[in-house]
TIGU-836967 format. One line per 4 residues: number of its first residue (from 1); for each residue x, y, z of N, C-alpha, C, O. Coordinates in steps of 0.05 Angstrom, whole numbers, plus 5000, padded with zeros to 4 digits. Example, Ala and Ser with C-alpha at 12.3 -4.5 7.8 and 13.67 -1.06 7.14 Angstrom:
1> 5264:4886:5156:5246:4910:5156:5264:4934:5156:5285:4934:5169 ~ 5257:4955:5142:5273:4979:5143:5258:5001:5157:5268:5023:5161
REM end
This chain:
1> 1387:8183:8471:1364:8175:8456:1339:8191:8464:1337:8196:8489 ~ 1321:8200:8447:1299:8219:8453:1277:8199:8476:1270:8175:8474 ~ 1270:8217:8493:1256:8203:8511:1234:8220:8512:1233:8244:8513 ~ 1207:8199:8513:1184:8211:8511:1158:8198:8526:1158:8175:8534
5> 1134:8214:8529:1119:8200:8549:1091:8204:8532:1086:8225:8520 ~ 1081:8190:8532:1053:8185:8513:1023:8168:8531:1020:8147:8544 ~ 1004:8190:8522:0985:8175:8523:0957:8170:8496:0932:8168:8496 ~ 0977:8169:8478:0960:8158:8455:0957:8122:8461:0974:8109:8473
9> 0933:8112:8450:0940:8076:8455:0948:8061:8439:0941:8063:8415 ~ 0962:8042:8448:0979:8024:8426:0961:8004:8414:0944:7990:8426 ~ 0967:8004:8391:0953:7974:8374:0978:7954:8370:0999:7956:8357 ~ 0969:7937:8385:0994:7918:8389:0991:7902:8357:1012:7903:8344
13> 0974:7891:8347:0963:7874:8325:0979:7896:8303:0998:7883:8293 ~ 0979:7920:8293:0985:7929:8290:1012:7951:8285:1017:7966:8266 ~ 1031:7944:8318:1053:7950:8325:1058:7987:8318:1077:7994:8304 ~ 1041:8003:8328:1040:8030:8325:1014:8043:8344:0994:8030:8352
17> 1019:8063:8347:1009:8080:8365:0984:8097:8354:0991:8106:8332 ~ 0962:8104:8359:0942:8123:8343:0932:8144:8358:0942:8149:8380 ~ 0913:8157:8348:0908:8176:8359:0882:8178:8375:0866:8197:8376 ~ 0881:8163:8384:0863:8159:8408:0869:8164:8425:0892:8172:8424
21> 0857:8163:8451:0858:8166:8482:0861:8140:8488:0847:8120:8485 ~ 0895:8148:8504:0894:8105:8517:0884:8120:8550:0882:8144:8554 ~ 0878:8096:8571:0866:8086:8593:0899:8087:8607:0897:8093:8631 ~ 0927:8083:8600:0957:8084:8613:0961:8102:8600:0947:8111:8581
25> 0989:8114:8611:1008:8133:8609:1029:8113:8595:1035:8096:8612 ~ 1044:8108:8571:1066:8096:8568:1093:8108:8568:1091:8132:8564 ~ 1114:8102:8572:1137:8111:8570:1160:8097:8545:1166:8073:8540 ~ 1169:8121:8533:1181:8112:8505:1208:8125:8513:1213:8143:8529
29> 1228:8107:8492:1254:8105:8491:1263:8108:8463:1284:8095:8462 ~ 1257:8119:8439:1258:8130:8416:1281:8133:8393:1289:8157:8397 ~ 1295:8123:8375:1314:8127:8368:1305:8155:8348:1282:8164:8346 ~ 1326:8164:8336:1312:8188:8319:1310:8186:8303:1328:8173:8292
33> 1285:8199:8283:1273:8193:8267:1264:8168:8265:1273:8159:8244 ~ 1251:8150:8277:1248:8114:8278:1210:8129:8290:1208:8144:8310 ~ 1196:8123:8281:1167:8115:8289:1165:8099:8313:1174:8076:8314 ~ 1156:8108:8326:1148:8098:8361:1136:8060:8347:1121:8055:8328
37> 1148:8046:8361:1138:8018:8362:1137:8003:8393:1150:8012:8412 ~ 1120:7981:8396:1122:7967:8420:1145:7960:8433:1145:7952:8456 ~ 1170:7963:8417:1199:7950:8425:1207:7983:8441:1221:7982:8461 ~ 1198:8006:8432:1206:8033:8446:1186:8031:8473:1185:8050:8489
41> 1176:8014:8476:1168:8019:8509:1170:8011:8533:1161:7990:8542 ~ 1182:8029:8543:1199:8014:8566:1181:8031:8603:1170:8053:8604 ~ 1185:8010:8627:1170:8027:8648:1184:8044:8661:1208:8050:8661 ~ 1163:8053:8672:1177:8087:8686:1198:8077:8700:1217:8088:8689
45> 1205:8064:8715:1224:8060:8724:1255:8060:8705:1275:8073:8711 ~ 1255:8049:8692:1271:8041:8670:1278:8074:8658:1300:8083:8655 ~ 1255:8087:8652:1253:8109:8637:1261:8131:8647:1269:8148:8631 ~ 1259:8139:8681:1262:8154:8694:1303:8147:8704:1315:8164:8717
49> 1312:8127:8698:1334:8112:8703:1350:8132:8672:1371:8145:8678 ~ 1342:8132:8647:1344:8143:8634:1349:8169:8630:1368:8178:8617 ~ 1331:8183:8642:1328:8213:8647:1349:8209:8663:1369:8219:8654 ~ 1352:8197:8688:1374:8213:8712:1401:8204:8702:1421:8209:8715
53> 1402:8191:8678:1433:8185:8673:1450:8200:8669:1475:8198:8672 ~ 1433:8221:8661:1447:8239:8657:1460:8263:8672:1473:8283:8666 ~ 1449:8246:8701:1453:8267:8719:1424:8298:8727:1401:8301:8717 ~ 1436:8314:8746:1418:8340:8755:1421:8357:8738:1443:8355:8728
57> 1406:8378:8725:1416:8397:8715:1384:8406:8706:1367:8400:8723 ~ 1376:8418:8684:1349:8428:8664:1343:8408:8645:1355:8396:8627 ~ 1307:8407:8657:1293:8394:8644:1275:8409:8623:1256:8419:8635 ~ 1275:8415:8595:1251:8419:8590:1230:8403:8577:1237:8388:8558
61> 1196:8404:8588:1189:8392:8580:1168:8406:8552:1154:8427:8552 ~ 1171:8389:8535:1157:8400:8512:1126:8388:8499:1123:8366:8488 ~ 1109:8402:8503:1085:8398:8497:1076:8410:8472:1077:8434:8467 ~ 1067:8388:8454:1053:8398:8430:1027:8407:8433:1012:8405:8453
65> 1021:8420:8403:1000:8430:8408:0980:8410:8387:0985:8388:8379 ~ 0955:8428:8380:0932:8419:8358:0942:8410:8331:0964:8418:8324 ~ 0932:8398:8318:0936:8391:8290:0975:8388:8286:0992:8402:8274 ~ 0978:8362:8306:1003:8352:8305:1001:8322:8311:0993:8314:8334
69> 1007:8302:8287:1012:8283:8296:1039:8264:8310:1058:8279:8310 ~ 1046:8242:8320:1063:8227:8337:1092:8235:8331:1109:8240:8348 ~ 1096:8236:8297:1122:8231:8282:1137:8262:8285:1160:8266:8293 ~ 1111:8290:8274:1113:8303:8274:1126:8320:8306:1144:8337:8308
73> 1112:8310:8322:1119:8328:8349:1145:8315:8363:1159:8329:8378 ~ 1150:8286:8355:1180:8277:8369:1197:8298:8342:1217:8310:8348 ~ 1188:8300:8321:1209:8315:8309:1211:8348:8313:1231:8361:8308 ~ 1183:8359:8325:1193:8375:8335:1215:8389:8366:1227:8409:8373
77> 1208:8363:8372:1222:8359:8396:1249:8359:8389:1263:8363:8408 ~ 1261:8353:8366:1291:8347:8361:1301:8378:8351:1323:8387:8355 ~ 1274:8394:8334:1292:8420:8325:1288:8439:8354:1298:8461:8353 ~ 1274:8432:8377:1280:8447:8398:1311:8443:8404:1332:8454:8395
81> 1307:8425:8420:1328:8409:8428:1366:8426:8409:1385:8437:8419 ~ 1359:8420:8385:1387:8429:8372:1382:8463:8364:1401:8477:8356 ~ 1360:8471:8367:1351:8499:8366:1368:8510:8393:1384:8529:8388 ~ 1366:8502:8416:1369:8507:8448:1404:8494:8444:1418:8510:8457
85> 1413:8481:8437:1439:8474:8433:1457:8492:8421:1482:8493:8425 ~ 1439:8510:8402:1463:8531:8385:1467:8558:8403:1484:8576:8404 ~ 1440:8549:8418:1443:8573:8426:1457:8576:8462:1459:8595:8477 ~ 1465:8548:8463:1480:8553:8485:1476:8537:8512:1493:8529:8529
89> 1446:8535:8510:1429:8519:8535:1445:8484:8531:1454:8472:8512 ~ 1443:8477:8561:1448:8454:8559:1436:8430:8562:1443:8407:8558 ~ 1414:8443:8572:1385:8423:8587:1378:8402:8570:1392:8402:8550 ~ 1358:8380:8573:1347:8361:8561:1328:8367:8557:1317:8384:8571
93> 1315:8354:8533:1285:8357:8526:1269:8337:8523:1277:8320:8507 ~ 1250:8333:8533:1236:8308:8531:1206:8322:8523:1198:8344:8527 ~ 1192:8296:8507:1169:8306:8497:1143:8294:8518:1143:8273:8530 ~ 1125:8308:8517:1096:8304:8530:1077:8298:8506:1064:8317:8498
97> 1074:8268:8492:1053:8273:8467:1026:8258:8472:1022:8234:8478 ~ 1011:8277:8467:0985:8272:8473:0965:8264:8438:0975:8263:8415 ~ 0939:8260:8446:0934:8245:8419:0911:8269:8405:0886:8269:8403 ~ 0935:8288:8398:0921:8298:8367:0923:8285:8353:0941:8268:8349
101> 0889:8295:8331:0886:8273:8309:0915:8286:8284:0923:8269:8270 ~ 0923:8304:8282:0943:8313:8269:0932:8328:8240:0946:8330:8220 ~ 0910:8337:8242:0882:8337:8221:0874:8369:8232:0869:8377:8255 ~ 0874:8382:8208:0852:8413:8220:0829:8418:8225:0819:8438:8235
105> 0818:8395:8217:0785:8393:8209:0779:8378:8246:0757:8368:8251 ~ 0799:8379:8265:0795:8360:8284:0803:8377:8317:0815:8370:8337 ~ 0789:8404:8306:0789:8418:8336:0779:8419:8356:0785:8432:8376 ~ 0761:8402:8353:0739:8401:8383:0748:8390:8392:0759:8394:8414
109> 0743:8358:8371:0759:8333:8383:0788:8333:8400:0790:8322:8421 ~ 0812:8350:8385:0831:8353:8389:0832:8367:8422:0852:8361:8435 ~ 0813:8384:8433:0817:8404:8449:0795:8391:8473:0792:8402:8494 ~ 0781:8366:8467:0774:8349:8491:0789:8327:8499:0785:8316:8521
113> 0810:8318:8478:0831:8301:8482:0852:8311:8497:0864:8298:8513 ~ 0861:8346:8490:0877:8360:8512:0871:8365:8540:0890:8366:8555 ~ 0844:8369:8551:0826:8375:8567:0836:8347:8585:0853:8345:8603 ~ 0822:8329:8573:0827:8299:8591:0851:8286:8595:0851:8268:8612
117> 0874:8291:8581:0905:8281:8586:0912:8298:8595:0934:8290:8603 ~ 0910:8326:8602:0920:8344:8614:0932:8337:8645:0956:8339:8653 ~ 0906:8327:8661:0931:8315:8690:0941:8301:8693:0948:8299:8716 ~ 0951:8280:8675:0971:8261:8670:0990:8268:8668:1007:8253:8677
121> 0999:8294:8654:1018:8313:8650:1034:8315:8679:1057:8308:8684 ~ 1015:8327:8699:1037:8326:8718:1035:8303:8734:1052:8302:8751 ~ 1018:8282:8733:1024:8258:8751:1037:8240:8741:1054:8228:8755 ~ 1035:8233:8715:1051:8211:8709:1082:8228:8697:1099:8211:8701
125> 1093:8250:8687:1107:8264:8686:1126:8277:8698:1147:8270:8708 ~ 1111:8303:8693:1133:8329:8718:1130:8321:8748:1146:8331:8763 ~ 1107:8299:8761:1112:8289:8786:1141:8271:8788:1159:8274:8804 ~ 1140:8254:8770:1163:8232:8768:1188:8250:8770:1205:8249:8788
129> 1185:8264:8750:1218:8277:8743:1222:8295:8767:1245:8305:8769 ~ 1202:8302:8787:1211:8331:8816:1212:8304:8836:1215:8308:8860 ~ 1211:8272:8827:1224:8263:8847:1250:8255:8839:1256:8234:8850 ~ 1262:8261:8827:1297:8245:8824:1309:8265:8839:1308:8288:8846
133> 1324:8242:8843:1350:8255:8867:1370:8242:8852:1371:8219:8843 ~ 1401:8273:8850:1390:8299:8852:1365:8315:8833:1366:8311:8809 ~ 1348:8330:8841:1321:8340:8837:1333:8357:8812:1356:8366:8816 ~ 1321:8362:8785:1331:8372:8761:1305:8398:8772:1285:8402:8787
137> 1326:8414:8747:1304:8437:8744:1286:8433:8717:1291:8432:8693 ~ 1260:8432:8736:1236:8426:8705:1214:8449:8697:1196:8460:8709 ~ 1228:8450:8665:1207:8478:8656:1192:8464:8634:1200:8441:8628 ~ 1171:8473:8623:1144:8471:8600:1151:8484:8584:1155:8508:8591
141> 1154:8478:8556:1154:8499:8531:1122:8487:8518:1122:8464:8508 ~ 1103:8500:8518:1074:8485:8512:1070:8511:8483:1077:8534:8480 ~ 1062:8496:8470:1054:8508:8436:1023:8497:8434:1010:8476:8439 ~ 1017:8538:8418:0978:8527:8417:0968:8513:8441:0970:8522:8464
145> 0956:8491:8434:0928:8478:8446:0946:8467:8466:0935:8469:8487 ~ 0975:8454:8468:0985:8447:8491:0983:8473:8510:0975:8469:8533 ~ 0988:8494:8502:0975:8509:8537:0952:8504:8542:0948:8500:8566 ~ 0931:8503:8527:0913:8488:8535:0908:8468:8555:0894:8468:8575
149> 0930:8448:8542:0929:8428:8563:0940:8425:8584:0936:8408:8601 ~ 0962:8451:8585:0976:8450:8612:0963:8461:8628:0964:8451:8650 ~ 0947:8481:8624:0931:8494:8642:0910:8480:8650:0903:8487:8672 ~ 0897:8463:8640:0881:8445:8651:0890:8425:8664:0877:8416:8682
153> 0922:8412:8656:0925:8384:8681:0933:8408:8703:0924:8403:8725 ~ 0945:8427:8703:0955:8443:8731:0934:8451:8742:0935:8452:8767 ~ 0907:8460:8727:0889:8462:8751:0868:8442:8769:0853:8446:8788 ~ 0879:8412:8747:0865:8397:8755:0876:8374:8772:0866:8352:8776
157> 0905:8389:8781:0926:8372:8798:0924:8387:8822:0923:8411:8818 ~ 0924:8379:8852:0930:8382:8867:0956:8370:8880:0970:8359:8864 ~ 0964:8371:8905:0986:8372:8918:0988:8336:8920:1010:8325:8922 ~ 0969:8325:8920:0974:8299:8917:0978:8279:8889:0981:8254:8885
161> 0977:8300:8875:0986:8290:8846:1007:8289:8842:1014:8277:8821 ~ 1025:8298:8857:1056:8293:8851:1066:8285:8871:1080:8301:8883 ~ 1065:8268:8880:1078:8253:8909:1104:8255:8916:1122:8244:8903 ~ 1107:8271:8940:1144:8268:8955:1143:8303:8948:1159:8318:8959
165> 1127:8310:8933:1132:8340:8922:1115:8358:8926:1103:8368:8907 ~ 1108:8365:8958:1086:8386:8964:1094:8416:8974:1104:8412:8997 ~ 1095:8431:8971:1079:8430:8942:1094:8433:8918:1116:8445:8919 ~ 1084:8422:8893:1094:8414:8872:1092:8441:8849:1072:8453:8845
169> 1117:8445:8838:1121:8476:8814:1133:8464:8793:1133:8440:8791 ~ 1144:8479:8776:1169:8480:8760:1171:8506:8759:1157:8525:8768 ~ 1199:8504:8744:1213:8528:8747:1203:8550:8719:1187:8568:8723 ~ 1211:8546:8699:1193:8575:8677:1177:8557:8664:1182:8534:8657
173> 1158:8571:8662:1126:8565:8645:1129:8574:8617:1126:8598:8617 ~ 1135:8564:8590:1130:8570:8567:1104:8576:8556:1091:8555:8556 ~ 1095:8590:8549:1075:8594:8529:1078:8605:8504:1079:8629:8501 ~ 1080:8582:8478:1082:8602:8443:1060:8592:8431:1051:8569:8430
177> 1052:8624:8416:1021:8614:8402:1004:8607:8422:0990:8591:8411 ~ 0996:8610:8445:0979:8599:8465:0952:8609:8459:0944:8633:8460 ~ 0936:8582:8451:0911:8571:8447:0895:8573:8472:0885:8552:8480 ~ 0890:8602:8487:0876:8601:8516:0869:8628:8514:0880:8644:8499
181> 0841:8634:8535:0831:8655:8525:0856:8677:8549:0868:8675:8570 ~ 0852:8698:8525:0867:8721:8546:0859:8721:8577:0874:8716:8596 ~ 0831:8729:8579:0828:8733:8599:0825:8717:8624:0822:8728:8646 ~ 0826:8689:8619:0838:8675:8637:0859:8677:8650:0862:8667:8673
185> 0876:8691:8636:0911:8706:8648:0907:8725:8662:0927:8735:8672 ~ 0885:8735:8667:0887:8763:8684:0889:8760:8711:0880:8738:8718 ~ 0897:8773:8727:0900:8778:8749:0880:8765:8767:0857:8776:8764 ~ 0882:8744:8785:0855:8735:8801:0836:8711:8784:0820:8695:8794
189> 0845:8716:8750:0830:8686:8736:0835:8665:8742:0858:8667:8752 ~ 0829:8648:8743:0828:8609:8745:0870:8610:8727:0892:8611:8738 ~ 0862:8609:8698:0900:8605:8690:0914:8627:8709:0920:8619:8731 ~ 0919:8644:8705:0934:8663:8721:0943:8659:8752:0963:8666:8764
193> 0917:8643:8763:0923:8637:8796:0935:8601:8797:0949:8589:8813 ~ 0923:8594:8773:0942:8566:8787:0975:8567:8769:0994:8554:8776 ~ 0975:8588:8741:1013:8590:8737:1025:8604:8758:1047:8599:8767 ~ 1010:8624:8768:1022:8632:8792:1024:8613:8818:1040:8620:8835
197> 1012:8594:8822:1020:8573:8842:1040:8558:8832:1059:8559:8847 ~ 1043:8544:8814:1051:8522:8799:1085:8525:8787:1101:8507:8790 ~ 1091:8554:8770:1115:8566:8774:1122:8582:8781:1107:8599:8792 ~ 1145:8586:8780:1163:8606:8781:1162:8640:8763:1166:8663:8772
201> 1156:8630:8739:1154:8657:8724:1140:8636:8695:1145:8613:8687 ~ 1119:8662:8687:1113:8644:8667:1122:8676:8633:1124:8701:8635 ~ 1123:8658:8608:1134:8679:8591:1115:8663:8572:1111:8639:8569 ~ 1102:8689:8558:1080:8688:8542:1096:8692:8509:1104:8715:8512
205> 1100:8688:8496:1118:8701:8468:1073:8698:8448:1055:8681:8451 ~ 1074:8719:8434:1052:8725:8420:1055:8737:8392:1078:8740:8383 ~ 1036:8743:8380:1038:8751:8351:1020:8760:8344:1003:8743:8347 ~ 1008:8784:8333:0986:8797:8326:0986:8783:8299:0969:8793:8284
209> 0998:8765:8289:1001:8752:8256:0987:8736:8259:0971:8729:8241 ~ 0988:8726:8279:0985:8685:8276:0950:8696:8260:0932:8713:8265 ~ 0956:8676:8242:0926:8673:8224:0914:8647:8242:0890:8648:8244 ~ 0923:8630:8251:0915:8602:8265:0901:8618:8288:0876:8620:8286
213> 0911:8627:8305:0892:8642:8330:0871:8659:8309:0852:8644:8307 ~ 0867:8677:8296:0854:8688:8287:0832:8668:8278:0813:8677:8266 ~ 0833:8650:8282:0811:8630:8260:0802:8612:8281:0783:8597:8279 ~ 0819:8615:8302:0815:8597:8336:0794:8625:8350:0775:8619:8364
217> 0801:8649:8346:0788:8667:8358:0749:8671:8362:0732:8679:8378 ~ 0751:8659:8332:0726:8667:8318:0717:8638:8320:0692:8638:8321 ~ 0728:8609:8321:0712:8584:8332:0697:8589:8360:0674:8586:8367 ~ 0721:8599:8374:0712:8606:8405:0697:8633:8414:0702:8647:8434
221> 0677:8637:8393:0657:8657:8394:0679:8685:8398:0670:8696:8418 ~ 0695:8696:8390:0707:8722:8391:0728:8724:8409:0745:8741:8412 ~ 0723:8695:8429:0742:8705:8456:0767:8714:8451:0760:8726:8431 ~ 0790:8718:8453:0814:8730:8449:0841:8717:8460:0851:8726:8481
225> 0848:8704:8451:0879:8688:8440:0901:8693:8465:0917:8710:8457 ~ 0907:8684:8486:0926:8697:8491:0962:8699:8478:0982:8712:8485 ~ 0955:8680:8457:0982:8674:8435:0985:8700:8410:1004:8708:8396 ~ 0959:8707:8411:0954:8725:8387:0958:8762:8399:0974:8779:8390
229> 0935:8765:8425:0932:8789:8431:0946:8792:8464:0937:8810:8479 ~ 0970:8770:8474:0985:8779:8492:0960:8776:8516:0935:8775:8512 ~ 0974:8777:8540:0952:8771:8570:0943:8794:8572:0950:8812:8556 ~ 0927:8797:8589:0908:8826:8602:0930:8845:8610:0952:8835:8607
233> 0930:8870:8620:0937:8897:8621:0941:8882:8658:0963:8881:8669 ~ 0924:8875:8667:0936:8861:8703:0943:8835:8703:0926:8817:8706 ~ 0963:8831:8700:0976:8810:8704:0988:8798:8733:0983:8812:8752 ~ 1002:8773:8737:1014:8771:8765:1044:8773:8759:1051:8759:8739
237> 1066:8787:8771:1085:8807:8771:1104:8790:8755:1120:8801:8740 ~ 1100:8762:8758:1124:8741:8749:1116:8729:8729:1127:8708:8724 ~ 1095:8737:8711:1085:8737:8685:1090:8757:8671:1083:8779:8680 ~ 1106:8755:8643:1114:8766:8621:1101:8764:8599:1092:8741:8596
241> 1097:8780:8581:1085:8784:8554:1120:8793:8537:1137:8809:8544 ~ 1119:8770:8504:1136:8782:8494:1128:8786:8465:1118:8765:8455 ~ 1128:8804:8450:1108:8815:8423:1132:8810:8409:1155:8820:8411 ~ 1116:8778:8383:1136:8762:8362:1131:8784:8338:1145:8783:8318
245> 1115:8799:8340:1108:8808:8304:1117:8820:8290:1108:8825:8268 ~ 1143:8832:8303:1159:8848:8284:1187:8824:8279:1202:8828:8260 ~ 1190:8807:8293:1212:8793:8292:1196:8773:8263:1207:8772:8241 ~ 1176:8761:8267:1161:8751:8245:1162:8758:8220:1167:8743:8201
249> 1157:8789:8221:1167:8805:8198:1192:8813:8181:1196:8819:8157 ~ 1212:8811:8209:1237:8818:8190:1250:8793:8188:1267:8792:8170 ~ 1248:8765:8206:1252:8741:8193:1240:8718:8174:1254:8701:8163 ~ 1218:8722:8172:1203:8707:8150:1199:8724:8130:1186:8744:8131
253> 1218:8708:8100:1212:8725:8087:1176:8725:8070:1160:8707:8074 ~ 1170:8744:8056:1147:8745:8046:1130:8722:8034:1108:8714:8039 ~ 1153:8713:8012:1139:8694:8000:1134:8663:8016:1124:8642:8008 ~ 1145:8670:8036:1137:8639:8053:1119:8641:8078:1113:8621:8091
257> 1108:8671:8084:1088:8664:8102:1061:8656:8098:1042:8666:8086 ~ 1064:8637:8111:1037:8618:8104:1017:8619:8137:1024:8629:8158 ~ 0992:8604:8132:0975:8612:8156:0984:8597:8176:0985:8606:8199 ~ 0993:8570:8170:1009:8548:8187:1033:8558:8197:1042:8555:8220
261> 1042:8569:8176:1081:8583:8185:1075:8609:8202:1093:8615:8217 ~ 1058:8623:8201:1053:8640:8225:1048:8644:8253:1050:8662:8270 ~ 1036:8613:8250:1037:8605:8277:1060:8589:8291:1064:8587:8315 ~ 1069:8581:8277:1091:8563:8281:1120:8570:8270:1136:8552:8273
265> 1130:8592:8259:1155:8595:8258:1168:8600:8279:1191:8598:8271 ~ 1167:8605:8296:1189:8604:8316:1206:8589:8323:1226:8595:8336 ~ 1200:8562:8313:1219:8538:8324:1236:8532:8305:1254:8516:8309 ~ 1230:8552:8270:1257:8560:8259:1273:8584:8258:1290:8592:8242
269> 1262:8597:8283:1275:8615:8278:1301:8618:8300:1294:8617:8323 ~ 1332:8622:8294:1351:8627:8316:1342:8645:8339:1347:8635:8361 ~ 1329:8671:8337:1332:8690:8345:1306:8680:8373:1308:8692:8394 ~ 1289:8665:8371:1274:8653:8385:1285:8631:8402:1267:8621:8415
273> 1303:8622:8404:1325:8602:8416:1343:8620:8431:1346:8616:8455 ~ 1353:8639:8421:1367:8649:8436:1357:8665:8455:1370:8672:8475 ~ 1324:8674:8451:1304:8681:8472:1303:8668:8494:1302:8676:8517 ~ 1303:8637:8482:1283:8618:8496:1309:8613:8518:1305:8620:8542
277> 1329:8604:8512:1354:8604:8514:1361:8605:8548:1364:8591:8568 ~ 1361:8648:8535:1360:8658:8553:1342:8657:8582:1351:8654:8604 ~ 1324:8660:8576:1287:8658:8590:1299:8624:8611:1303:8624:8635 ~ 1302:8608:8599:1302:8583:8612:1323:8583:8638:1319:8574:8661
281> 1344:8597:8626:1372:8602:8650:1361:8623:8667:1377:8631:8684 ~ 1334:8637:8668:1333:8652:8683:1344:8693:8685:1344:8711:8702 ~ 1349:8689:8663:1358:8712:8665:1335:8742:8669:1312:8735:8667 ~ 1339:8770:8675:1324:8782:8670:1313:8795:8644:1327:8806:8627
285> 1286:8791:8642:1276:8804:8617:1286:8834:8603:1292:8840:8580 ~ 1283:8848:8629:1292:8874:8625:1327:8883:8610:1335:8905:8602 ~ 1341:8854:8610:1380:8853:8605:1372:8838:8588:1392:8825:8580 ~ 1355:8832:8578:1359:8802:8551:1364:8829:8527:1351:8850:8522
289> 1395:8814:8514:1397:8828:8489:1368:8823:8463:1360:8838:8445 ~ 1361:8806:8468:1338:8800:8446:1316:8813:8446:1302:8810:8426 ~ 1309:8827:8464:1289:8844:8464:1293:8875:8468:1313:8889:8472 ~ 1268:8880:8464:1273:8916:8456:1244:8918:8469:1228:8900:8470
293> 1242:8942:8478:1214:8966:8476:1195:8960:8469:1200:8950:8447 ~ 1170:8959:8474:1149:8966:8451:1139:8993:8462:1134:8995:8486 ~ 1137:9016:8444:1122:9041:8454:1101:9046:8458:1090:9047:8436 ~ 1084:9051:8477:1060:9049:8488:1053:9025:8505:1032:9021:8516
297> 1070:9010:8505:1062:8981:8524:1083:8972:8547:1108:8972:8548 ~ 1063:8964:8563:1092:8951:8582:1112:8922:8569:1134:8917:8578 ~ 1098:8908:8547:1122:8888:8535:1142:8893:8529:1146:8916:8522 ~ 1161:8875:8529:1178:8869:8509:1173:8859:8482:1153:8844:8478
301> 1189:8864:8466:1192:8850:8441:1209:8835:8427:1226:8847:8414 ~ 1208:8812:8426:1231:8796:8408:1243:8805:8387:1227:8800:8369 ~ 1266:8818:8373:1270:8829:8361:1307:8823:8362:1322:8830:8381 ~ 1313:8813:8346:1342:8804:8341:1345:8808:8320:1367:8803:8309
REM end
């Protein structure tokens, strides 16, 4: 059963969840496709009992981004999930949903609601799950404004935010479409120095397409996307850049790219699973059949 952790707040009178900022962290137990209700919430204890039933093995955790509401992001959580299944991975996926209004017109709002649930992320969360014994391996797949938010609860977590776990990591850092300025990634910046504390290797996948960063670029006075225009030229050694825009090109066909679907096709596309796939088990970038060259750059490129 999909298992998920939320801090949107419940309207009990009501019996549904909104998009507000709740004051708790809840824990959900979810059938699929069924709309989160008060009967899906169960306590960490119970929930974390859930997670370990399944035994040790890969966790990933999946963070939505901007302009996604409750229904929408557990269902994206399901075409990961069977996306990562075809392609081989065996891990679990659990969702991190935070309270976008699910609305475009709602970016500020949306990106001070990521800002402030951000260290909940690893305290009430990826702290819980780095204490089960046996200890699973836990990675982030964060889309858009969720890097946003991951980068803000990780810099706003210290070593006592995850208790029993000092100091506290996961294993690969996802970033698609990432809603963060480039140059925060550079070498010695604020993001760059706490993914370099925090994991293991972090993998950037980008797109000179995405029309959504392009339109995020120019809200945020010109700054520069690191989902759109890839991290800085100095990076830290265990950070990767991987360039989506030719894979965009020869898998979406013409008549369906849209400004939304540019930012977001990856999670239909195979050839991005079997990336992700790969990337999660650890393998090297440099041996992944899915990528190729780019000439003139040190990236790779997604390209299947």
């Amino acid at each position: 059963m999909p298992l998920a952790v939320t801090r949107r707040t419940y309207n009990a009178s009501a019996d549904r969840f909104t998009n507000n900022r709740a004051s708790v962290t809840r824990y959900l137990s979810v059938p699929e496709g069924v709309t989160p209700k008060g009967t899906h919430i169960v306590d960490r204890a119970a929930w974390l009992g859930l997670v370990g039933a399944a035994g040790a093995g890969d966790i990933l955790v999946w963070v939505h981004g901007f302009n996604m509401d409750q229904a929408e992001g557990l269902e994206r959580r399901r075409k990961i999930e069977v996306g990562l299944a075809a392609a081989g991975w065996t891990g679990r996926v659990l969702s991190w949903d935070w309270p976008s209004n699910g609305d475009i017109a709602s970016y500020f709002s949306d990106r001070t609601d990521a800002k402030h649930t951000g260290p909940y992320l690893v305290a009430d969360m990826i702290g819980p799950l780095l204490n089960l014994h046996p200890r699973p391996r836990i990675h982030m797949l964060c889309h858009s404004m969720g890097a946003y938010l991951a980068l803000r609860g990780f810099s706003g977590t210290g070593d006592s935010g995850a208790p029993g776990t000092v100091p506290w990591g996961i294993d690969e850092a996802i970033f698609v479409s990432a809603d963060v300025d480039k140059a925060w990634m550079e070498t010695g910046a604020w993001g760059a120095l706490v993914m370099d504390l925090r994991s293991k290797r972090l993998t950037n996948y980008y797109s000179t397409l995405d029309a959504v960063l392009d339109v995020s670029e120019g809200i945020a006075k010109g700054e520069e996307r690191a989902g759109r225009n890839g991290m800085p030229d100095t990076i830290p050694a265990r950070f990767h850049d991987v360039y989506c825009g030719e894979q965009y090109l020869q898998k979406v066909p013409a008549a369906t790219r849209t400004m939304m679907g540019s930012h977001r096709w990856y999670f239909d596309d195979p050839g991005f699973y079997a990336d992700l796939a790969a990337t999660l088990s650890g393998a090297d970038p440099a041996a992944m059949p899915t990528r190729r060259p780019v000439v003139g750059s040190p990236d790779l490129a997604l390209l299947t």
